[in-house]
C-alpha positions in Angstrom: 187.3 214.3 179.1 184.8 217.0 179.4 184.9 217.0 175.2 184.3 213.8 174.8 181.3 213.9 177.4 179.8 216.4 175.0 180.1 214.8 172.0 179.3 211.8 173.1 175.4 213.6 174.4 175.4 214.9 171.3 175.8 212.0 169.0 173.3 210.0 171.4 170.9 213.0 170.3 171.2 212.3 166.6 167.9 211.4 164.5 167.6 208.3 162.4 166.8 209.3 158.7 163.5 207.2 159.1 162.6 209.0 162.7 158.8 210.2 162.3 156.4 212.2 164.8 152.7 211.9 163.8 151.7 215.0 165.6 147.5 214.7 167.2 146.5 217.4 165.3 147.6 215.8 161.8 146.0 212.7 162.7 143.1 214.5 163.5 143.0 216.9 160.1 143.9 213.0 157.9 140.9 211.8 160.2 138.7 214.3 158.3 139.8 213.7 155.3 139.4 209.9 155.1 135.7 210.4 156.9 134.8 212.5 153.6 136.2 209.9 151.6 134.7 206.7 154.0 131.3 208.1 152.6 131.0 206.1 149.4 133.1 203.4 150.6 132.1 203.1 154.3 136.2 202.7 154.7 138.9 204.7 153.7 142.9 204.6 154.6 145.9 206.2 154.1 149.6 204.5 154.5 151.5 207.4 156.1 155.1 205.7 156.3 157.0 202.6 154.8 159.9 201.1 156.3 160.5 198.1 154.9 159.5 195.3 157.2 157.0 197.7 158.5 154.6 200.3 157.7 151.8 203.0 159.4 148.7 203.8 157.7 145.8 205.8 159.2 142.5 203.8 158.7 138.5 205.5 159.2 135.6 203.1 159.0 131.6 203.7 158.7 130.4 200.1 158.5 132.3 196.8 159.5 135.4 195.5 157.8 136.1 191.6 155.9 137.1 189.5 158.0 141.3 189.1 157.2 144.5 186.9 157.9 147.5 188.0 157.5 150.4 185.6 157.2 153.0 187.3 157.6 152.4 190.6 159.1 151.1 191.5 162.8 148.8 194.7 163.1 149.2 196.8 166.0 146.1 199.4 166.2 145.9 202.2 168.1 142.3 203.9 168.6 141.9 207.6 167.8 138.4 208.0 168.0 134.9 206.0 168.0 133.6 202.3 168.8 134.1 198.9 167.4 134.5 196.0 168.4 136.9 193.5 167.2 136.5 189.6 166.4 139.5 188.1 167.0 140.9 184.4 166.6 138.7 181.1 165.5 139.2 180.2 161.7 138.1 182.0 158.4 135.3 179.6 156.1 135.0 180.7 153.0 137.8 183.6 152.9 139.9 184.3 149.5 143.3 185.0 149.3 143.5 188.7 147.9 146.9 188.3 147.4 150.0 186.3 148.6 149.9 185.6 152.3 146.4 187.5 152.7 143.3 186.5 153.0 139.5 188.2 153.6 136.2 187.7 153.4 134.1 185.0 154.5 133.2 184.4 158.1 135.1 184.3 161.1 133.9 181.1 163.4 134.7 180.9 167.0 136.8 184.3 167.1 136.4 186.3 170.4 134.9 189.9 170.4 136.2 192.9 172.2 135.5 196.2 172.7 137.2 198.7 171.4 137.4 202.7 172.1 139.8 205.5 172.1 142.8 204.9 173.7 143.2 200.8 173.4 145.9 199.5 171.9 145.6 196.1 170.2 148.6 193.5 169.1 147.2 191.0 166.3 149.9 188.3 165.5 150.2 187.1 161.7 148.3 184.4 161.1 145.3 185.6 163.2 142.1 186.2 161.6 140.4 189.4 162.5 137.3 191.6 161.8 136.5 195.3 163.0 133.1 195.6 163.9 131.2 198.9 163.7 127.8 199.6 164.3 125.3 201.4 162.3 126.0 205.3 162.4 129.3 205.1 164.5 132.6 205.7 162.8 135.8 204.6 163.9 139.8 205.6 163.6 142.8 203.7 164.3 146.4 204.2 163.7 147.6 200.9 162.5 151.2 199.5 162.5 151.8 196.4 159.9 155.3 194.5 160.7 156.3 191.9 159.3 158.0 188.7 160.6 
């Protein structure tokens, strides 16, 4: 009985093959990285894992973002570091679809804006238009999730 206790502990114990740790201080070295390359293009990113029906990328902006829809993927963000704030809802005019099921640019009408600093955690269904928001000489990181539904 006692054997089977143990290796039943020990099989509960046992790592997935896709189990990842982003450790803080990585985040924070990638952080510096995509800040030196956010210079030319006021936003930089980096996917960090991809699992299928979802993925993790590690995102650094200098100047606000297009306004985007996704149709099929939610974004969770989690704030690192800085300011923004985040229009959120209402309906894209004038937006193009960049590729299938995703759409940016144009103008978000009636969206909602909410501050956003380190810490917040954000939950953005598909099919949600959203825009980050950051002011003149602020930067701001987020650790984004994309799944799919």
């Amino acid at each position: 009985m006692k054997i089977a206790l143990l290796f039943l502990s020990m099989a509960a114990c046992t790592l997935a093959a896709d189990f990842t740790i982003w450790r803080a201080s990585e985040l924070k070295a990638k952080e510096k990285v995509l800040a030196g390359k956010a210079t030319a293009e006021r936003m930089a990113s980096d996917t960090l894992a991809n699992y299928g029906n979802h993925l993790t990328m590690l995102a650094h902006r200098k100047a606000n973002g297009e306004p985007e829809v996704h149709e099929k993927m939610a974004d969770f963000f989690v704030v690192e570091s800085g300011e923004a704030t985040l229009l959120v809802g209402g309906k894209v005019a004038g937006g193009k679809e960049t590729s299938p099921g995703e759409m940016r640019g144009g103008t978000i009408e009636g969206g909602e804006k909410q501050k956003l600093a380190a810490g917040d955690v954000v939950h953005i269904p598909a099919g949600v238009p959203h825009q980050l928001l950051v002011d003149k000489g602020k930067n701001f990181t987020y650790f984004v999730i994309k799944v799919e539904r």
